[in-house]
Backbone as ProteinMPNN parsed JSONL, in Angstrom:
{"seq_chain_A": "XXXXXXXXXXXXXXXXXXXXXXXXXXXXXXXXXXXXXXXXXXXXXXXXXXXXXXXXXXXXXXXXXXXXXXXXXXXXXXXXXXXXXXXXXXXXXXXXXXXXXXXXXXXXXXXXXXXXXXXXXXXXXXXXXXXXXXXXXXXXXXXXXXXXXXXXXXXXXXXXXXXXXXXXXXXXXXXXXXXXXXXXXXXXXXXXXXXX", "coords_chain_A": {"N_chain_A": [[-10.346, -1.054, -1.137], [-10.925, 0.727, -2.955], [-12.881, 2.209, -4.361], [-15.716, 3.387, -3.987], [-17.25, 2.522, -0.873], [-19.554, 2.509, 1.134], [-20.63, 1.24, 3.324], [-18.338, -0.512, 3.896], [-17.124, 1.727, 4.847], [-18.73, 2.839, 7.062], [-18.025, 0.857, 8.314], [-15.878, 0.895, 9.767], [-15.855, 3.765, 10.881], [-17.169, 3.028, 13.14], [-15.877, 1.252, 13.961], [-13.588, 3.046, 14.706], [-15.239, 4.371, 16.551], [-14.915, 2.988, 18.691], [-12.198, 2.914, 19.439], [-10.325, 2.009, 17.446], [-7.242, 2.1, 16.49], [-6.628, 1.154, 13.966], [-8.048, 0.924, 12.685], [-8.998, 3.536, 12.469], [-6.344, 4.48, 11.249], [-7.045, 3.527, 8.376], [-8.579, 5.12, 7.51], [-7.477, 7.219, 7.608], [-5.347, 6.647, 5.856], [-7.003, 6.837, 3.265], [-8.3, 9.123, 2.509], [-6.591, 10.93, 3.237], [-4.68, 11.88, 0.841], [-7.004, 12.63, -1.409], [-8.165, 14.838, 0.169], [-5.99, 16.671, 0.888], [-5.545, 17.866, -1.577], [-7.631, 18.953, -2.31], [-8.051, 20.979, -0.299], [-5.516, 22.37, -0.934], [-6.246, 23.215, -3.159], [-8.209, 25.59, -2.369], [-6.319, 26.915, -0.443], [-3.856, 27.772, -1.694], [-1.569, 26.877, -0.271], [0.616, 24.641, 0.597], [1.798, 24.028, 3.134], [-0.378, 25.234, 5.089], [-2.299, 23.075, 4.035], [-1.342, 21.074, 4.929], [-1.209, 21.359, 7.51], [-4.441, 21.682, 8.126], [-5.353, 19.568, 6.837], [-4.174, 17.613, 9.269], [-5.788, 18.703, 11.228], [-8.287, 18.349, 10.686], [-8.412, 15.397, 10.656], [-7.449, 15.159, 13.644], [-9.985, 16.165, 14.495], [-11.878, 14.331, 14.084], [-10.878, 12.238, 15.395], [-11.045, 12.972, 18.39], [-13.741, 13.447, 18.009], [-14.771, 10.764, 17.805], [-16.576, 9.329, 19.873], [-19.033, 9.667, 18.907], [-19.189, 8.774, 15.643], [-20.18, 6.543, 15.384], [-22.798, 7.142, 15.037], [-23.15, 8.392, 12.578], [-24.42, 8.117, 8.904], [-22.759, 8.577, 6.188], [-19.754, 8.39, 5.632], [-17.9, 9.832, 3.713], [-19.53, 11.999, 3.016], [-19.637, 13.23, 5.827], [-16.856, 13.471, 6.131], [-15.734, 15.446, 3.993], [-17.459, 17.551, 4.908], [-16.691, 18.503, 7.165], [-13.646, 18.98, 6.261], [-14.375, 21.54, 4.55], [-15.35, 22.932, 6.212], [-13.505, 23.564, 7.753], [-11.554, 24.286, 6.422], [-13.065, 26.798, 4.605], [-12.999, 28.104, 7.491], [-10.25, 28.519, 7.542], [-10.129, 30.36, 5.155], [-11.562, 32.154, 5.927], [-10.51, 33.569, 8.422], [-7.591, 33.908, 7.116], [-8.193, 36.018, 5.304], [-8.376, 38.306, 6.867], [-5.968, 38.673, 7.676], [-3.855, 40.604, 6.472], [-1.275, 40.369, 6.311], [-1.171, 37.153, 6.307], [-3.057, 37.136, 3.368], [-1.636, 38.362, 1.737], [0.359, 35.872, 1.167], [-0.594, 33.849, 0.198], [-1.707, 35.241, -2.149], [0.686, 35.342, -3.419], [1.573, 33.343, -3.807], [-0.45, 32.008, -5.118], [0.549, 33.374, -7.56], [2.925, 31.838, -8.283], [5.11, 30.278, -10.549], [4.689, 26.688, -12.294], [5.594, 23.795, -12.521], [4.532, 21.367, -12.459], [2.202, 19.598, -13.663], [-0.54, 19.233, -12.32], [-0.458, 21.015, -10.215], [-0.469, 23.275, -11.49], [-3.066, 23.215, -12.945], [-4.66, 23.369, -10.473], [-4.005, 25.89, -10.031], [-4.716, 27.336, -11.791], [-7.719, 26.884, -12.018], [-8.288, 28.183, -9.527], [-7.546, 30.458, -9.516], [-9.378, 31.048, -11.93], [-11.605, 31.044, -10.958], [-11.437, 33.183, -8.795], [-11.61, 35.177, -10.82], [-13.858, 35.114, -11.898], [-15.35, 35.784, -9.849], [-14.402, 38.295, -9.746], [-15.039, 39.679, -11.824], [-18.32, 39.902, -11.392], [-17.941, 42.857, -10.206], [-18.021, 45.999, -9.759], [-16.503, 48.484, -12.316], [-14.476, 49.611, -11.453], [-14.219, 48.462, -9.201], [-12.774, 46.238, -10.068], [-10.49, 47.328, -11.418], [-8.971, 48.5, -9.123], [-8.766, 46.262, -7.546], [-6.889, 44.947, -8.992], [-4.771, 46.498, -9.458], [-4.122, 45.991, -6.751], [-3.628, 44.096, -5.688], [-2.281, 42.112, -8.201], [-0.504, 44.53, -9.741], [0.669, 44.93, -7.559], [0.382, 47.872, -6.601], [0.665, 50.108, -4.191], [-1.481, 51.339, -1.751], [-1.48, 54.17, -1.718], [-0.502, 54.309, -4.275], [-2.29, 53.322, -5.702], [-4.437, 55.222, -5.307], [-3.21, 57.437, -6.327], [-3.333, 56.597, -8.989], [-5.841, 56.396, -9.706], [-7.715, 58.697, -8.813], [-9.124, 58.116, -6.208], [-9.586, 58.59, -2.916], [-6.88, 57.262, -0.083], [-8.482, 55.955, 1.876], [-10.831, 54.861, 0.793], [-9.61, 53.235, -1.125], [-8.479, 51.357, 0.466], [-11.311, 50.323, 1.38], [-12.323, 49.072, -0.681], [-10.871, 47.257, -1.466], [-10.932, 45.524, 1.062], [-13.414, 45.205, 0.697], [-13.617, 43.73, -1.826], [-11.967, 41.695, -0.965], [-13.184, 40.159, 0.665], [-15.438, 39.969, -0.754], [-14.553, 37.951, -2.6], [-13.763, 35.522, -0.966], [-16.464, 34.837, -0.533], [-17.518, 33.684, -2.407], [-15.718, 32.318, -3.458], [-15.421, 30.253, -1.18], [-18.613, 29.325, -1.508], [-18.489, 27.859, -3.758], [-17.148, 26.013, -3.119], [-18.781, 24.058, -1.523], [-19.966, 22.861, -4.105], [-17.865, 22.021, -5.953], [-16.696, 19.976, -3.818], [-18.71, 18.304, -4.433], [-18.588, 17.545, -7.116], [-16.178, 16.927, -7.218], [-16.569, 14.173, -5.777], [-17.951, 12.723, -7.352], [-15.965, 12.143, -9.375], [-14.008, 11.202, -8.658], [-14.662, 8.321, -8.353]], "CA_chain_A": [[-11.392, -0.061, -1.007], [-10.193, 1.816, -4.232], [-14.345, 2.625, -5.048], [-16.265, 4.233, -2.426], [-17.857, 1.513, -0.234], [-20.332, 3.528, 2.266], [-20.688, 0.048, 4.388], [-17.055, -0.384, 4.913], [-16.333, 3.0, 5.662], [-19.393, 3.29, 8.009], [-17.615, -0.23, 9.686], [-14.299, 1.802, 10.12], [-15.857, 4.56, 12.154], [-18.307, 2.225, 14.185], [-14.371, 0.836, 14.898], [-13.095, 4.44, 15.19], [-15.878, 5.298, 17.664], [-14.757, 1.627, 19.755], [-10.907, 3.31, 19.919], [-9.793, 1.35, 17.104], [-6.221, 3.051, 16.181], [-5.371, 0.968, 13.125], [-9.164, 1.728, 11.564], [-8.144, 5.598, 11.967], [-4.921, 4.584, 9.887], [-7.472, 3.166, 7.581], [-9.252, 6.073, 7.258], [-6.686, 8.281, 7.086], [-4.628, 6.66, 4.384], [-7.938, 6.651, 2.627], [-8.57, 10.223, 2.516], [-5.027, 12.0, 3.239], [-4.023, 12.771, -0.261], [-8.142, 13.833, -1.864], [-9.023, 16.467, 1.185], [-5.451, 17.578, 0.809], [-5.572, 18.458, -2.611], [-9.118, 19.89, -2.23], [-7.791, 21.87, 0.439], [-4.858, 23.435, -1.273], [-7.224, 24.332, -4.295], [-8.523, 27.174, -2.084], [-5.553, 27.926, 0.486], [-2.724, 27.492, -1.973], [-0.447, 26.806, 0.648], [0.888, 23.645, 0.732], [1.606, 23.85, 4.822], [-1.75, 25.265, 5.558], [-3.073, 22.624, 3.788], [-1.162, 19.771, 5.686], [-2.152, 21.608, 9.157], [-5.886, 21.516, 7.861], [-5.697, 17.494, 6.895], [-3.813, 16.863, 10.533], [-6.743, 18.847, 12.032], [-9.611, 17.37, 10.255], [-8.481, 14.102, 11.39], [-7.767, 15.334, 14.849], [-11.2, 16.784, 15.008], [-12.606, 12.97, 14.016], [-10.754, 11.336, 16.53], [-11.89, 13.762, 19.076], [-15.191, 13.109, 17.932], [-15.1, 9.328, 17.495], [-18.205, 8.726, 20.376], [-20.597, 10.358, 17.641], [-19.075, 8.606, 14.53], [-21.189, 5.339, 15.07], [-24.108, 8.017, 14.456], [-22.162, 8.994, 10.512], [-24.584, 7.573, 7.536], [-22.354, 8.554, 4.571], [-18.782, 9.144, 6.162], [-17.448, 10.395, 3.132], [-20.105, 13.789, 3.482], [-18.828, 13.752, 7.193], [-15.364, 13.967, 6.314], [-15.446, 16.731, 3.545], [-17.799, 18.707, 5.575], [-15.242, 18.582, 8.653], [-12.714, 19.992, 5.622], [-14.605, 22.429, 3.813], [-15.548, 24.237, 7.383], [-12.046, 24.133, 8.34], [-11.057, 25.236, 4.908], [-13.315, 28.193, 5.028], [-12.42, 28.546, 8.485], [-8.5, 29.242, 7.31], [-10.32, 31.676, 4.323], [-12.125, 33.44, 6.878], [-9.306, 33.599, 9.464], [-6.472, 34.476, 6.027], [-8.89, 37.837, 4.761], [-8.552, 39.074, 7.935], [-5.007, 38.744, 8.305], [-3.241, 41.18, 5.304], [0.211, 38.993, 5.332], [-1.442, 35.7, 4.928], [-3.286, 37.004, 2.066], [-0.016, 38.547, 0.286], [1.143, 34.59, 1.309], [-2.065, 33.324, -0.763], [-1.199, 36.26, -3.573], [2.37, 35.168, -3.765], [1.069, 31.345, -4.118], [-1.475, 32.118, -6.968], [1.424, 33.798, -8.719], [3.984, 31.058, -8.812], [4.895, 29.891, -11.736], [5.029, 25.746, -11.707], [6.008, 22.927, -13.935], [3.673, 20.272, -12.367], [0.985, 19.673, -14.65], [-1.272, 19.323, -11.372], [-0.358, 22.352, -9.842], [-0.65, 24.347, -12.923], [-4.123, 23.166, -13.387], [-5.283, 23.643, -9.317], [-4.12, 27.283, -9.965], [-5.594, 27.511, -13.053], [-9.269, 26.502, -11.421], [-8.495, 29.281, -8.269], [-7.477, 31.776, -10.578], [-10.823, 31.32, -12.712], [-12.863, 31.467, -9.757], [-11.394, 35.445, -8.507], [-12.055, 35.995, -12.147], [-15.219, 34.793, -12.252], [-15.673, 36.807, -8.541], [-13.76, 39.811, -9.712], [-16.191, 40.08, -13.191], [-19.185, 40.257, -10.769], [-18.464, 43.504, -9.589], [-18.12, 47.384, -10.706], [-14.921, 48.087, -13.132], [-13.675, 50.229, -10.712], [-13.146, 47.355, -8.106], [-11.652, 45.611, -10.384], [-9.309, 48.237, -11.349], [-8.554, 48.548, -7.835], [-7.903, 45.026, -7.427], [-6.108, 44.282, -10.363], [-3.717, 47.496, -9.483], [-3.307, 46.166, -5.718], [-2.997, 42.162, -6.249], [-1.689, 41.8, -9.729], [0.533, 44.914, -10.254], [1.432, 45.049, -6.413], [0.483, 49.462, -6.017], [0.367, 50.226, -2.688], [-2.831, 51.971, -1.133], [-1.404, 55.756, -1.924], [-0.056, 54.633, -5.626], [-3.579, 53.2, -6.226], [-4.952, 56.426, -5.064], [-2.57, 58.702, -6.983], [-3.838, 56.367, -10.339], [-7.61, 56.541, -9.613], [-8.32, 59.675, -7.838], [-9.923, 57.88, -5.015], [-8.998, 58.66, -1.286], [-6.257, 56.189, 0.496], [-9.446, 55.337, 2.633], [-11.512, 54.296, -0.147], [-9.295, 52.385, -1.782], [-8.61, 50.473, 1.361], [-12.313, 49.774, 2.021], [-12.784, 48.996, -1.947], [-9.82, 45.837, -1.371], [-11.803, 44.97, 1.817], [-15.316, 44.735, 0.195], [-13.583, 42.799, -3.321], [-11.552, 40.249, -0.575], [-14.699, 39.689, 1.249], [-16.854, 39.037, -1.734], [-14.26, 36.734, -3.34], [-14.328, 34.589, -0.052], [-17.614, 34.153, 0.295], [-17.966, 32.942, -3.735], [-15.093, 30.764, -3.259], [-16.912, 29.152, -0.086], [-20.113, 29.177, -2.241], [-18.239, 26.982, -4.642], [-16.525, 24.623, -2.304], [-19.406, 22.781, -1.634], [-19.723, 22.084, -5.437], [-16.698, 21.692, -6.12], [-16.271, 18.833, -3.71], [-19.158, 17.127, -4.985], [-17.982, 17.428, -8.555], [-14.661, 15.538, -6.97], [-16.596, 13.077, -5.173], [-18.149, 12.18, -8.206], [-14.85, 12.357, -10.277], [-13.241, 10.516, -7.965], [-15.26, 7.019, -8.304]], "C_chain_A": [[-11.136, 1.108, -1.939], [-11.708, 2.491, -4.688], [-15.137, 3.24, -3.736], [-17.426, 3.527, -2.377], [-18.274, 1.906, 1.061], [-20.274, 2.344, 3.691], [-19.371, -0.33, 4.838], [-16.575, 0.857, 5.52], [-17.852, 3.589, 6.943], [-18.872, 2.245, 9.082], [-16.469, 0.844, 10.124], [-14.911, 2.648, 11.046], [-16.629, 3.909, 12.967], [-16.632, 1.842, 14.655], [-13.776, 1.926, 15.284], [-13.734, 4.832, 16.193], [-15.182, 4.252, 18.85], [-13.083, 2.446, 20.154], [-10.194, 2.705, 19.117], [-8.909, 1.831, 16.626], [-6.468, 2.238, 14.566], [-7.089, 1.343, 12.436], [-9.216, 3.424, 11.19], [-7.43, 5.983, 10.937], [-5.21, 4.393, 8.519], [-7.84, 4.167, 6.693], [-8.752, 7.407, 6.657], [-5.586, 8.613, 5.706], [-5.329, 6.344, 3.208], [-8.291, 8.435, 1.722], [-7.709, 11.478, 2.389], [-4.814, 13.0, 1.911], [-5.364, 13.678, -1.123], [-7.959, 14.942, -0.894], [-7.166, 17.295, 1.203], [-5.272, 18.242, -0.68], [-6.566, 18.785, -3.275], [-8.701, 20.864, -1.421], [-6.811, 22.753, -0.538], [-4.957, 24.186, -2.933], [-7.536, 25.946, -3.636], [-7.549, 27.552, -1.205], [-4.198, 28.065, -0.399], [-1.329, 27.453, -1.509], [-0.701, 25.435, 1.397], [0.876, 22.699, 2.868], [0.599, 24.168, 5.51], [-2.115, 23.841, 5.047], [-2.545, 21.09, 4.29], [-1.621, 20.036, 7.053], [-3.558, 21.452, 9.013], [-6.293, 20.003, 8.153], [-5.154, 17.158, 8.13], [-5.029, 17.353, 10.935], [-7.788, 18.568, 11.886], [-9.553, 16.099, 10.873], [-8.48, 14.104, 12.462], [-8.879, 15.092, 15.419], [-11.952, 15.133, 14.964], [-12.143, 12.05, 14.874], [-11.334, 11.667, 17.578], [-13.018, 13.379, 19.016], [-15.744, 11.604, 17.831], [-16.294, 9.002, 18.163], [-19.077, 8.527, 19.32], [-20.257, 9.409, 16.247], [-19.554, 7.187, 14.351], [-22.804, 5.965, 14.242], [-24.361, 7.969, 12.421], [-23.26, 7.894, 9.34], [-23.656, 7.775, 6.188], [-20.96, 9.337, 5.236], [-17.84, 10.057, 5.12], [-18.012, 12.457, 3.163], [-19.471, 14.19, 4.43], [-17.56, 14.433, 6.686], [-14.946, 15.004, 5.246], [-16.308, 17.414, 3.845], [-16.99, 19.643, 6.666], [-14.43, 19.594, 7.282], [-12.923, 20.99, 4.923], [-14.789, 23.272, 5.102], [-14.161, 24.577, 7.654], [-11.2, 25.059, 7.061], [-11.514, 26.394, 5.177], [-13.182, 28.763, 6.21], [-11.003, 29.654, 8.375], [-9.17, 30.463, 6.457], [-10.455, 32.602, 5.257], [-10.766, 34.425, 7.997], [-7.551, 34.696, 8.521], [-7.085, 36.011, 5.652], [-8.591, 38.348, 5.592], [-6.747, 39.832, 8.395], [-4.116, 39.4, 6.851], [-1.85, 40.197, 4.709], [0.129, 37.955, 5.357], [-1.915, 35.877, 4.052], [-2.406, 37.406, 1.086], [0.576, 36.929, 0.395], [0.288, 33.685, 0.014], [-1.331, 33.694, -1.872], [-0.206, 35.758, -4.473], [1.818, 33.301, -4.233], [0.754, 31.443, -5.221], [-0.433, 32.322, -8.026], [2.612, 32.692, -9.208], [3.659, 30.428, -9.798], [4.835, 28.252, -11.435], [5.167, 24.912, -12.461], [5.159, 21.737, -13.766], [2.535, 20.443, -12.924], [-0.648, 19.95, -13.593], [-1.284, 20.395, -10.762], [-0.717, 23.795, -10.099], [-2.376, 24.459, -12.784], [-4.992, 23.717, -12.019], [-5.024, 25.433, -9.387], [-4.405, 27.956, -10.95], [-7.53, 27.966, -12.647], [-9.401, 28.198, -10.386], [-8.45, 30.249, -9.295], [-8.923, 32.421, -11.184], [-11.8, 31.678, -11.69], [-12.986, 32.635, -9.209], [-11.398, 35.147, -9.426], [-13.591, 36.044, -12.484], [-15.879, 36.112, -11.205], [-15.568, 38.346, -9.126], [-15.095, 40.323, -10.886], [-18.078, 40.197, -12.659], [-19.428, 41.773, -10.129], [-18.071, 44.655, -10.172], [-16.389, 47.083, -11.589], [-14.428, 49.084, -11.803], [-13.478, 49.499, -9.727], [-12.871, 46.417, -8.835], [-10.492, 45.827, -10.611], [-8.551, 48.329, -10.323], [-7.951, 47.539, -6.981], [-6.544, 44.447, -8.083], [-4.509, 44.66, -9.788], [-3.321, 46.826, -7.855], [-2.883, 44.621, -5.309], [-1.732, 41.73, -7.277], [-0.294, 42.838, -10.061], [1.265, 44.993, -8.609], [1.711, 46.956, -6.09], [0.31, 49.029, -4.83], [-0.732, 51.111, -2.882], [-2.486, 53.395, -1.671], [-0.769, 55.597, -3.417], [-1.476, 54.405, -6.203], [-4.296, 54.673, -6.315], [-4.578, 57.564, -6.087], [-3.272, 58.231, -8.688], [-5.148, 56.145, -10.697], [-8.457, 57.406, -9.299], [-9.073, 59.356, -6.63], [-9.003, 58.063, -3.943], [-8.264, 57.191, -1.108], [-7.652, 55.673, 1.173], [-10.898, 54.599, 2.248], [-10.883, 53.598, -1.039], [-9.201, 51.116, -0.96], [-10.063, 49.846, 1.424], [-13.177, 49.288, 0.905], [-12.248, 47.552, -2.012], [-10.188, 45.253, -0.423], [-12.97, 44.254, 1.291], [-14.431, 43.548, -1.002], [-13.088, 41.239, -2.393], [-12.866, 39.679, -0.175], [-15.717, 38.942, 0.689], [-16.099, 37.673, -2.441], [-14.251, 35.697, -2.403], [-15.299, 34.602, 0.084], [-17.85, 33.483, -0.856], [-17.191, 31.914, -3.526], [-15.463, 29.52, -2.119], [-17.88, 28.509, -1.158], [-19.806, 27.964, -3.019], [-17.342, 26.19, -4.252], [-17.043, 23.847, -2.137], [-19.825, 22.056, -2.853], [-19.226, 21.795, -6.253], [-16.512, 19.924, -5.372], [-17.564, 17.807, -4.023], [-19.247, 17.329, -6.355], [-16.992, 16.678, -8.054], [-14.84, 14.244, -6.279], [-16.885, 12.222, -6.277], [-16.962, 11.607, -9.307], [-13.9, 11.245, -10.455], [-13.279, 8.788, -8.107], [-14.941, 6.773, -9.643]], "O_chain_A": [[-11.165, 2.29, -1.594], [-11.586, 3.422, -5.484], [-14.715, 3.376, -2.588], [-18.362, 3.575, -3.175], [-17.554, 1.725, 2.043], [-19.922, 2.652, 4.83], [-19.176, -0.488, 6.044], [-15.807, 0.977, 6.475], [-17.804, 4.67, 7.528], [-19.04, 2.39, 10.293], [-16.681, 1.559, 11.103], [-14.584, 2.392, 12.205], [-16.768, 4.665, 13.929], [-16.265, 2.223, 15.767], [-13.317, 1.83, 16.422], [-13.154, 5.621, 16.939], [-14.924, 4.773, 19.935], [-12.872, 2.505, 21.365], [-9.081, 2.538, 19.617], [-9.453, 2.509, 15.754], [-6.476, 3.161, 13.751], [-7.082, 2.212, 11.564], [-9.378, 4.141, 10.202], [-7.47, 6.916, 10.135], [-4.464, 4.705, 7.591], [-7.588, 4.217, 5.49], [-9.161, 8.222, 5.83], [-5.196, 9.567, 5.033], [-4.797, 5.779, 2.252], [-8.454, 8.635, 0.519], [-7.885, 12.544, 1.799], [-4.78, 14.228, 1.83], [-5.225, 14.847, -1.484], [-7.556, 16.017, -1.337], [-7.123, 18.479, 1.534], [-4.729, 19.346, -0.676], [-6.614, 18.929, -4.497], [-9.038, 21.95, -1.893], [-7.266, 23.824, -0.94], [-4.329, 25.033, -3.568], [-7.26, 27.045, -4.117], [-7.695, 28.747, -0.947], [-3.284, 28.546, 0.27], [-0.293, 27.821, -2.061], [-1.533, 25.084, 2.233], [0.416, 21.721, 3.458], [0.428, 23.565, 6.57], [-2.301, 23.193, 6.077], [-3.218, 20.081, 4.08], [-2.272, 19.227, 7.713], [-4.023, 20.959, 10.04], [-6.992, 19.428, 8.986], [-5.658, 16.074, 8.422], [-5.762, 16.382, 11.125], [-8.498, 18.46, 12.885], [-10.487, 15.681, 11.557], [-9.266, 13.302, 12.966], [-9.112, 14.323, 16.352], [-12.604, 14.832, 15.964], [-12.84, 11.079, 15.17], [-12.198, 10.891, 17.987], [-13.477, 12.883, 20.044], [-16.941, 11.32, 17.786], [-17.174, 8.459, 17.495], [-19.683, 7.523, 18.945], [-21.302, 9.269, 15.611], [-19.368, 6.631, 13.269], [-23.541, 5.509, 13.368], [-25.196, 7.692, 11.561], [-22.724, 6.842, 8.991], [-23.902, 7.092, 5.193], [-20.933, 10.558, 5.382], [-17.102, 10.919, 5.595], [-17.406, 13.524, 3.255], [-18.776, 15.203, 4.367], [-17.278, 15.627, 6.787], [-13.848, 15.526, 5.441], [-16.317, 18.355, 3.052], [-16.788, 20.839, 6.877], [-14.595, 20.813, 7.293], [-11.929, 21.58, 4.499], [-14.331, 24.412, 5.028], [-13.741, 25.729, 7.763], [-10.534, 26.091, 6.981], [-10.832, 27.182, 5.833], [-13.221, 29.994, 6.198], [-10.747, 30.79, 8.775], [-8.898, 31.589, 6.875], [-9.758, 33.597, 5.454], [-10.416, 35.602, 8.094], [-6.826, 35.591, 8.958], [-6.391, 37.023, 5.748], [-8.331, 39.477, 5.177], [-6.402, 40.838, 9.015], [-3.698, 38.507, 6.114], [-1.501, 39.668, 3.654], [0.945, 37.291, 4.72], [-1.63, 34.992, 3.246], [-2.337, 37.003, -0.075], [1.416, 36.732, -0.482], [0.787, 33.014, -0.889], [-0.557, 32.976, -2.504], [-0.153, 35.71, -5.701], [2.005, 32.482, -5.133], [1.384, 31.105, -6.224], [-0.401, 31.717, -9.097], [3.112, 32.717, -10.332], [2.542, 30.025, -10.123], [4.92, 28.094, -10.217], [4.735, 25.302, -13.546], [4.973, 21.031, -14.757], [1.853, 21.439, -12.683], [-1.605, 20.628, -13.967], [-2.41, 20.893, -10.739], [-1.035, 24.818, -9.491], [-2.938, 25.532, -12.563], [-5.955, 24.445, -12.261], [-5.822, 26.181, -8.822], [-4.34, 29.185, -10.963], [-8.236, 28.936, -12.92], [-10.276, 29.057, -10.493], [-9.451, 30.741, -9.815], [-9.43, 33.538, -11.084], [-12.654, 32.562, -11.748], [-14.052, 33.223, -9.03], [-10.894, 34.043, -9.217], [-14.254, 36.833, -13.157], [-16.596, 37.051, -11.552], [-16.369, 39.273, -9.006], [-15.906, 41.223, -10.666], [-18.952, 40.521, -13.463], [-20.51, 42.115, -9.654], [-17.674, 44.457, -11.32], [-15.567, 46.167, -11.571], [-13.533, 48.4, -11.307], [-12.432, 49.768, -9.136], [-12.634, 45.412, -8.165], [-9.536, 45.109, -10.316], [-7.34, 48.246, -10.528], [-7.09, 47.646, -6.107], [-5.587, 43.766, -7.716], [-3.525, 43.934, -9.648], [-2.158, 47.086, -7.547], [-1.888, 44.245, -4.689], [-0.638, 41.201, -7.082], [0.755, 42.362, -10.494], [2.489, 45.123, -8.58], [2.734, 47.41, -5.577], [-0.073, 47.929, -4.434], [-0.97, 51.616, -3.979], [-3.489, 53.883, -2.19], [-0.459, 56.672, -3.931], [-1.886, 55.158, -7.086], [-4.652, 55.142, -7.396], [-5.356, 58.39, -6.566], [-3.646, 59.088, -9.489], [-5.532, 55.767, -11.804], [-9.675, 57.244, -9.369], [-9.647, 60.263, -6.029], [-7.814, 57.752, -4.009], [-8.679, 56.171, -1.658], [-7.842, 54.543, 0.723], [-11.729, 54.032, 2.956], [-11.616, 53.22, -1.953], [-9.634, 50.034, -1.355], [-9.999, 48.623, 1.542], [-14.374, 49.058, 1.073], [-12.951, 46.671, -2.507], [-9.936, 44.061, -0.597], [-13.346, 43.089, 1.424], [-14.799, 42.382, -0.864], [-13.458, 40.105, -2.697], [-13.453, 38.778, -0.775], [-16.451, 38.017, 1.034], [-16.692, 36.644, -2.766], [-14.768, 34.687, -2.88], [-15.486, 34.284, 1.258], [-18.486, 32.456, -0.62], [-17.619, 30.766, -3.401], [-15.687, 28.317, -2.25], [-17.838, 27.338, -1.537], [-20.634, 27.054, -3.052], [-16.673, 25.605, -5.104], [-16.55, 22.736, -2.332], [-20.042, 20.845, -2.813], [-19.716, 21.341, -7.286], [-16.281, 18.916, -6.04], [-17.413, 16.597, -3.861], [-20.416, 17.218, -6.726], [-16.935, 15.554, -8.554], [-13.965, 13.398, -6.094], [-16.316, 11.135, -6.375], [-17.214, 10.624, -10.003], [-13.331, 10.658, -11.375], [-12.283, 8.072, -8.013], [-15.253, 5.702, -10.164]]}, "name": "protein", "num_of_chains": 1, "seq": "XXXXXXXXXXXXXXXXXXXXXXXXXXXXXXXXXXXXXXXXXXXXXXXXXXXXXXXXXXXXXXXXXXXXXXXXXXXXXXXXXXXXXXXXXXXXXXXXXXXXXXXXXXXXXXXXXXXXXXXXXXXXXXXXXXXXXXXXXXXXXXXXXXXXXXXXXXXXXXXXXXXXXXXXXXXXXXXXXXXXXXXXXXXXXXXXXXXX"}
């Protein structure tokens, strides 16, 4: 099943909805390694992005009744991972030291040609985000991502209030998660296509 064969993989979950374990195994060693290396395009964190692929599959066993319903299980199963994906985005903005965990990701350096290139892609995408919006939140980004100021060195090199710089690195995370969402869903169908 090396080509993407909609009729065997709609038999597999018609057997997945019956309780069939070893069509799960099918499924899973079908899918395992794409949705995790779609996933850790946008979380660049390798262990998020193995808790994501256990819980995507979770969530489909869980759900097996319904997956006799599934016309095109491949949509199913990177819809399941792009919500949970932006799930973790949504869930990471919120939380300041998983996004320095993110930060610190983007920045490593790496010798795998694959690696290189998945943080190549993220990279372009906050650039693409960041070049959408005034220069002064980019300045503001640049100085609290990239050179690593804190909130009162930013301040001292911009004249803006600590409380406007804070709510300047709010608004820029905010907007770059919702573009990188925006471009998850065409992203993974650029990789479904890619993929065949």
């Amino acid at each position: 099943m090396a080509e993407y064969d909609v009729l065997s993989e709609k038999l597999l979950l018609e057997k997945i909805a019956q309780g069939d374990e070893l069509a799960f195994r099918l499924v899973f060693d079908l899918y395992k390694t794409k949705i995790y290396t779609f996933i850790v395009n946008f979380t660049h964190s390798r262990a998020d992005a193995e808790e994501i692929v256990q819980d995507t599959f979770l969530t489909l066993w869980q759900n097996r009744n319904t997956l006799h319903q599934i016309e095109h299980p491949r949509n199913y199963i990177y819809t399941v991972v792009r919500n949970k994906t932006y799930h973790y985005l949504k869930q990471a903005s919120k939380s300041q030291a998983r996004m320095q965990v993110i930060w610190a990701n983007l920045k490593l350096d790496s010798n795998e040609t694959e690696e290189t290139l998945q943080l190549q892609e993220s990279k372009k995408l906050i650039d693409e985000a960041l070049s959408m919006m005034s220069a002064q939140k980019q300045e503001v980004f640049r100085l609290s991502r990239y050179e690593g100021f804190s909130h009162e060195q930013i301040s001292d090199a911009t004249c803006l209030s600590k409380s406007r710089v804070k709510n300047i690195i709010v608004e820029v995370l905010k907007f770059i998660k919702m573009y990188i969402a925006q471009c998850t869903s065409i992203l993974a169908i650029i990789s479904w296509f890619t993929d065949n």
